[in-house]
C-alpha positions as a Python dict, from the first residue, in 0.01 Angstrom:
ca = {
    (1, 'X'): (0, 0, 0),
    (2, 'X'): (107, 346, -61),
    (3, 'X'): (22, 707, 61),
    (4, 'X'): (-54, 946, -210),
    (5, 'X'): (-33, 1266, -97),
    (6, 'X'): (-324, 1496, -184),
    (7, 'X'): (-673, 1377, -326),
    (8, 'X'): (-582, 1198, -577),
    (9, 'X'): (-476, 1403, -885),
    (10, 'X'): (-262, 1330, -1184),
    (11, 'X'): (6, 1558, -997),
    (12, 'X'): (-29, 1397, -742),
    (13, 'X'): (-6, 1062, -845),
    (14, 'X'): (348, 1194, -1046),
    (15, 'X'): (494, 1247, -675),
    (16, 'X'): (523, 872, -617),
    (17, 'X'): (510, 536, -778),
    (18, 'X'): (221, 327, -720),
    (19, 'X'): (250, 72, -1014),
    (20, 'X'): (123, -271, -881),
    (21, 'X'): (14, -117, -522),
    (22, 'X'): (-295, 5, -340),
    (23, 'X'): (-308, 382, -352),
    (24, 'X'): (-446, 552, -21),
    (25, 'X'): (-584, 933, -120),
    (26, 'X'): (-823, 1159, 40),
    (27, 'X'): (-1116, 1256, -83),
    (28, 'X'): (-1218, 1635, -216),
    (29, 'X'): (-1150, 1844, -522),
    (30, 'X'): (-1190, 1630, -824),
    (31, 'X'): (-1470, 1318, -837),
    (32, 'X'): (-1421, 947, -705),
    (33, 'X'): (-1396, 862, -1066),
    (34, 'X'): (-1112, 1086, -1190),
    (35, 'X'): (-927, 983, -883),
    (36, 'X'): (-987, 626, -1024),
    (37, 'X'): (-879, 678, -1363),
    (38, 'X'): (-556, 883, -1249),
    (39, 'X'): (-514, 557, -1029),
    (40, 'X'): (-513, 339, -1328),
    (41, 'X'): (-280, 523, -1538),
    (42, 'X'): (-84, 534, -1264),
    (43, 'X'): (-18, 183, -1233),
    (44, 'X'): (-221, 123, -877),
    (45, 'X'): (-372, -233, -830),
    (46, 'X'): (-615, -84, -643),
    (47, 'X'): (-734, 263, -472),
    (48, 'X'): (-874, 339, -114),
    (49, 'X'): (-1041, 678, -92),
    (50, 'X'): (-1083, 844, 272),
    (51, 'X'): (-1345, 1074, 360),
    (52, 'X'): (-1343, 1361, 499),
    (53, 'X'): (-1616, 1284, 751),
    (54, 'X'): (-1746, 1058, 985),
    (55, 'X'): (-2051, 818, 825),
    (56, 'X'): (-2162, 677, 527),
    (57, 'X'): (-1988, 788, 206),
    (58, 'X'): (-2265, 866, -81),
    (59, 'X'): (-2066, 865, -405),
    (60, 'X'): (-2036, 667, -747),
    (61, 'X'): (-1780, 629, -985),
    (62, 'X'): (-2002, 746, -1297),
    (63, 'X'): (-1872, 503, -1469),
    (64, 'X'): (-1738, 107, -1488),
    (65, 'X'): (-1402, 55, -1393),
    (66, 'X'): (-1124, -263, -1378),
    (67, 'X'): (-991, -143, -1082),
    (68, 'X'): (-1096, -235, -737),
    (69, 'X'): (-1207, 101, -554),
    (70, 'X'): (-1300, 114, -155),
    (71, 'X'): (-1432, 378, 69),
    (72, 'X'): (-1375, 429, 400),
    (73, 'X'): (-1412, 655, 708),
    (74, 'X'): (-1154, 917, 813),
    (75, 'X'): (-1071, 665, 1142),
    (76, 'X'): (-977, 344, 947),
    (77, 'X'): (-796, 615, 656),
    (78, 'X'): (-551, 725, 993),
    (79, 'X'): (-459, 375, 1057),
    (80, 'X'): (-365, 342, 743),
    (81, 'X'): (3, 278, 670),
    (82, 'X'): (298, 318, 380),
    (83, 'X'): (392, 17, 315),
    (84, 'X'): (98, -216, 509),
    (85, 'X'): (-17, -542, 351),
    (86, 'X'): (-383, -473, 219),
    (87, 'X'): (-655, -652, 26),
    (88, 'X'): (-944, -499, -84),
    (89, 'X'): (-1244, -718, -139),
    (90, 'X'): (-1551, -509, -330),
    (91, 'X'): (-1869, -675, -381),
    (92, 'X'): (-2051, -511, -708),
    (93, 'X'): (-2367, -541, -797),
    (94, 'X'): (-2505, -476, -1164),
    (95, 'X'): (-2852, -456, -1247),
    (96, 'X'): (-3067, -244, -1550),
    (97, 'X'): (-3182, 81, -1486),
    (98, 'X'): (-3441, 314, -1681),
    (99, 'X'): (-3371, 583, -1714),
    (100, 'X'): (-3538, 918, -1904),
    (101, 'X'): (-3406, 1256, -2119),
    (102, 'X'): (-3605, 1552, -2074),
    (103, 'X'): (-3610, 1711, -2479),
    (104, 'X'): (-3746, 2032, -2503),
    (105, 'X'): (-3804, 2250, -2850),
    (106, 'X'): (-3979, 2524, -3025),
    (107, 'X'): (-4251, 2364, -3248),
    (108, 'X'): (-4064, 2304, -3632),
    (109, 'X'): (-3729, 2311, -3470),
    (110, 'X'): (-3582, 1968, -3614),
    (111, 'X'): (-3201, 2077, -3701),
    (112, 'X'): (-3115, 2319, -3348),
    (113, 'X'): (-2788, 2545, -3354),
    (114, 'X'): (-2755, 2536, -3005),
    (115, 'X'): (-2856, 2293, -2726),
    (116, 'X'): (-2877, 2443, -2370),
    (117, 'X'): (-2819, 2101, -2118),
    (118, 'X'): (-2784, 1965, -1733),
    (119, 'X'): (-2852, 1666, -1579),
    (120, 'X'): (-3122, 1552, -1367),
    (121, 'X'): (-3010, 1295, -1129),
    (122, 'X'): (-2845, 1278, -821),
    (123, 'X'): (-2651, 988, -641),
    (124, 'X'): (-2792, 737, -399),
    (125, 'X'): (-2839, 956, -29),
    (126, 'X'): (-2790, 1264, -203),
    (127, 'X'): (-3082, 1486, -246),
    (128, 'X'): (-2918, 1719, -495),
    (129, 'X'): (-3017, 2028, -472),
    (130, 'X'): (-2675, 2181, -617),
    (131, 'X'): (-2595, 1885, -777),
    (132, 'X'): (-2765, 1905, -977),
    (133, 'X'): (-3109, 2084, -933),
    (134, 'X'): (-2928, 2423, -991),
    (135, 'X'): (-2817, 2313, -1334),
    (136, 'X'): (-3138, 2217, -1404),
    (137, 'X'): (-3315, 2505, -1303),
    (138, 'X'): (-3122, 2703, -1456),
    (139, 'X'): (-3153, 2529, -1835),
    (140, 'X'): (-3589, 2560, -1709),
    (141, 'X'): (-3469, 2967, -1658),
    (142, 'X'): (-3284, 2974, -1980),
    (143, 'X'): (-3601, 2817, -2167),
    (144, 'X'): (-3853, 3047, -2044),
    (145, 'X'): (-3667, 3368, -2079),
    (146, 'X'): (-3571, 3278, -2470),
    (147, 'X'): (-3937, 3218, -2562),
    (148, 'X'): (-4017, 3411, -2855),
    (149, 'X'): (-3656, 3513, -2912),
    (150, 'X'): (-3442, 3417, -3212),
    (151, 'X'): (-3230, 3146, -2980),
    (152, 'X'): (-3578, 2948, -2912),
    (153, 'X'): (-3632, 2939, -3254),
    (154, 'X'): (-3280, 2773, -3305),
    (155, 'X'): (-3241, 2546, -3011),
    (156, 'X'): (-3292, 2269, -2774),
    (157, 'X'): (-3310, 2281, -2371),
    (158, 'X'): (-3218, 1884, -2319),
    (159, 'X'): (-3240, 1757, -1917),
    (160, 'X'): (-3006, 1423, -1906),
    (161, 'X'): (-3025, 1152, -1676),
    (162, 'X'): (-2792, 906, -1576),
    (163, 'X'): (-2543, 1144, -1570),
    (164, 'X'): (-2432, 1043, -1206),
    (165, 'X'): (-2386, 679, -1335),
    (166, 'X'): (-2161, 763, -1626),
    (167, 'X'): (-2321, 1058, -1884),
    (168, 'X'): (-2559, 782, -1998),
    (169, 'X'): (-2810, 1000, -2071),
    (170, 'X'): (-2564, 1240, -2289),
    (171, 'X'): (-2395, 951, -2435),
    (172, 'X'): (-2723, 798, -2548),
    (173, 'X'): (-2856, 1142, -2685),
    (174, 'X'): (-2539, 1205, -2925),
    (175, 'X'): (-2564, 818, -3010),
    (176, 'X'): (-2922, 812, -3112),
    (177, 'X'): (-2952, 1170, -3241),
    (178, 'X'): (-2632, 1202, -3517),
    (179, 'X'): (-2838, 1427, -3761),
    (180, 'X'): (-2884, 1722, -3469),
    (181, 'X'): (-2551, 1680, -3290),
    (182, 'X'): (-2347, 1683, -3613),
    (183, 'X'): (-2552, 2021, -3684),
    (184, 'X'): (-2507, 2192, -3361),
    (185, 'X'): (-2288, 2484, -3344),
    (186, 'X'): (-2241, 2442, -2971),
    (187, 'X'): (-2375, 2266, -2682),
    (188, 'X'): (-2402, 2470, -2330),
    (189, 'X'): (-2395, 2258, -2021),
    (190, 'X'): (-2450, 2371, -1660),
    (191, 'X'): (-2344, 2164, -1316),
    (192, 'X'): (-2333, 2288, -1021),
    (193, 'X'): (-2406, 2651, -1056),
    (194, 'X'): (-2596, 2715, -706),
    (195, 'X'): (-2360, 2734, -464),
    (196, 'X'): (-2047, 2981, -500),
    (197, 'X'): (-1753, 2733, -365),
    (198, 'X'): (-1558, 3008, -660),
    (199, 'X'): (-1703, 3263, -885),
    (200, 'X'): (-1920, 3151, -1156),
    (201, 'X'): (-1639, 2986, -1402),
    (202, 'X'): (-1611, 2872, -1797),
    (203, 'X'): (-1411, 2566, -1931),
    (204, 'X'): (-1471, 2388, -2282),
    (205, 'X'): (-1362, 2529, -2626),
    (206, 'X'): (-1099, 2789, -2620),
    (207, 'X'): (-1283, 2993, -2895),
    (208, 'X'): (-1635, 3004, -2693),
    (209, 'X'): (-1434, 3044, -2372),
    (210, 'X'): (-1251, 3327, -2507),
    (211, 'X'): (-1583, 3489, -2648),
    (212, 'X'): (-1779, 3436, -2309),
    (213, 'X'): (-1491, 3614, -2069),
    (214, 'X'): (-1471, 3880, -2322),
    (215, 'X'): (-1856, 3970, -2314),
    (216, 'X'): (-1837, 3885, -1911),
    (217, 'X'): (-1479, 3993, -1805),
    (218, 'X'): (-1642, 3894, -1393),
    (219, 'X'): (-1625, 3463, -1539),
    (220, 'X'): (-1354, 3267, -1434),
    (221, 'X'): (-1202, 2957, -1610),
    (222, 'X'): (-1175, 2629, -1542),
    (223, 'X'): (-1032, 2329, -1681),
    (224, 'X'): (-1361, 2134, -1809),
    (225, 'X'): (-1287, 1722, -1761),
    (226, 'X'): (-1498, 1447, -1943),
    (227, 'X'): (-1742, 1410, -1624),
    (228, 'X'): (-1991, 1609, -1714),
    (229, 'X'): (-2239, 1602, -1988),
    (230, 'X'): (-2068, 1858, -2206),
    (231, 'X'): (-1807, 1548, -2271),
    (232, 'X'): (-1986, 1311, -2557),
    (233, 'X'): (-2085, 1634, -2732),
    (234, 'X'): (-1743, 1741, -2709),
    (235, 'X'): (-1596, 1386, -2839),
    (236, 'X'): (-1841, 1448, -3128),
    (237, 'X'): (-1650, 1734, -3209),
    (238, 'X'): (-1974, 1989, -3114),
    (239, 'X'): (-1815, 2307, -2935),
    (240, 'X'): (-1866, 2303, -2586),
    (241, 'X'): (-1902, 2533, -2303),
    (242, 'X'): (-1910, 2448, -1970),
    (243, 'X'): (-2092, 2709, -1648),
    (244, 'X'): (-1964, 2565, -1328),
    (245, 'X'): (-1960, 2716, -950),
    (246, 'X'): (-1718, 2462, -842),
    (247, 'X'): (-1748, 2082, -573),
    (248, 'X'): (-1905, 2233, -263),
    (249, 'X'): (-1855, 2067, 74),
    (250, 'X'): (-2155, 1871, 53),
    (251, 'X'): (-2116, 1736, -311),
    (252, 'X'): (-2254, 1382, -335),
    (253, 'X'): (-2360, 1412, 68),
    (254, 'X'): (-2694, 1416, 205),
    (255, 'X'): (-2639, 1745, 287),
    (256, 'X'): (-2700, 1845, -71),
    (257, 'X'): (-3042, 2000, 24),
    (258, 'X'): (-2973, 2415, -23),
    (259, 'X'): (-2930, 2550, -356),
    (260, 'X'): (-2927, 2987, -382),
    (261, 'X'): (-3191, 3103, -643),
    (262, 'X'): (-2963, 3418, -634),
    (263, 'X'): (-2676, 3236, -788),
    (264, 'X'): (-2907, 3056, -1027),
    (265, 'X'): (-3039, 3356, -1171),
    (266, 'X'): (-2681, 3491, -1167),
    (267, 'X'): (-2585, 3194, -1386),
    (268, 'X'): (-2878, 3252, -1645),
    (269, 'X'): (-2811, 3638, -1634),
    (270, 'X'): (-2449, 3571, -1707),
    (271, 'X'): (-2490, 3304, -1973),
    (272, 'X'): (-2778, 3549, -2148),
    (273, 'X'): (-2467, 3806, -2163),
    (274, 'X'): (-2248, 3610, -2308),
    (275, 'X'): (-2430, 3368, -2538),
    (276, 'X'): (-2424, 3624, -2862),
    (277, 'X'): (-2064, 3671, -2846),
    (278, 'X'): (-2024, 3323, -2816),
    (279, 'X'): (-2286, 3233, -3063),
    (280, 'X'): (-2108, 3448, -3288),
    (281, 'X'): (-1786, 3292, -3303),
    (282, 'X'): (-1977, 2951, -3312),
    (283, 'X'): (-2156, 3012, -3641),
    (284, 'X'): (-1817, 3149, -3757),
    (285, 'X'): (-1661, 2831, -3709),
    (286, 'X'): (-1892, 2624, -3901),
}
């Protein structure tokens, strides 16, 4: 077993070398299933992730995974020693789940320009108010305040599920729907955006996130991963941009129950802003 210091990040992974051993990180700052993946292309036989508080851990890895991944409490975590033998036994249980995309349009709109997206679900124990009933709400916002405007007329407002369990929904969407995504000229994608852990942020294309921070110097920038729903649009090669407010302290916890409709508005406001510059470039480039 080895230590790796920090939560789990490529970096951090880079300041040892866990190839064939059980990596020991902590949890916070990037999702169980990055931490997993940086594990495996690290070399690890196996990762143990420690919380950061006492009780049940409410998490998933979003995805399927060949290595063998454990939880455990912040006590058993401190006992934990460089070096110690360890064998992780994980019990997994698969089963087929329904699940249902939310597809919204203008009446006539068959070929959209722009699709406006967030997910629906939460994970198990998690109500999800910020994850992700902000993004959500704020793709509902978006909908209603573009209704009889030129965007409605060229877009979708799509509410994914299964994003928690691995961007099914989004996968499934760009799978079944090739016509529309190899037409769109970007897809917009909100997570997260109702709690301020950092100021509201952009990550995605460089082009779009260029055009946003110039129409709203206030947005920050961020680097936009593949585990959100933004990522199969982007791996279709559709533009993406990505409005994020950063993991708060309660992400995946059952104390995911308090989202601010301040911040959610502030999200729509600020997208509104800086949606024709970034529409602009986007019809530009294709």
């Amino acid at each position: 077993m080895i230590l790796v210091p920090g939560v789990g990040t490529a970096e951090d992974f880079q300041k040892v070398d866990a190839r064939g051993k059980v990596a020991v990180v902590n949890r916070g700052q990037i999702p169980f299933g990055q931490k997993a993946r940086n594990a495996l292309t690290a070399g690890a036989a196996g990762l143990i992730v420690v919380n950061n508080e006492a009780g049940d851990l409410h998490g998933t890895l979003g995805e399927r995974t060949v290595l063998p991944v454990l939880a455990v409490t912040p006590a058993v975590g401190a006992a934990l020693r460089e070096g110690q033998p360890v064998t992780l036994r994980v019990r997994v249980h698969e089963g087929e789940v329904r699940g249902v995309n939310v597809v919204a349009f203008k009446s006539g709109v068959t070929q959209p320009d722009w699709l406006f997206g967030g997910h629906l679900d939460s994970v198990t124990g998690a109500p999800g108010a910020n994850d992700n009933l902000s993004g959500s709400v704020a793709v509902l916002e978006l909908a209603r305040r573009a209704v009889n405007t030129p965007i409605a007329a060229r877009s979708s407002f799509v509410l994914f599920d299964g994003e928690e369990d691995g961007l099914r929904g989004s996968r499934v969407f760009v799978k079944d729907h090739p016509g529309v995504v190899q037409h769109l000229k970007a897809m917009f994608n909100f997570d997260m955006v109702g709690v301020n852990v950092m100021p509201l942020a952009v990550g995605g294309d460089s082009e779009l996130v260029k055009a946003a921070r110039q129409a709203v110097p206030t947005l920050g920038t961020f680097r936009a991963g593949g585990d959100s729903d933004h990522a199969p649009f982007s791996q279709a090669g559709v533009p993406v941009l990505f409005f994020h407010r950063g993991l708060d302290e309660h992400y995946h916890q059952p104390g995911d129950t308090l989202a601010d409709p301040a911040l959610i508005r502030g999200a729509v406001d600020t997208a509104l802003k800086a949606v024709d510059a970034v529409l602009s470039v986007a019809s530009a480039g294709k």
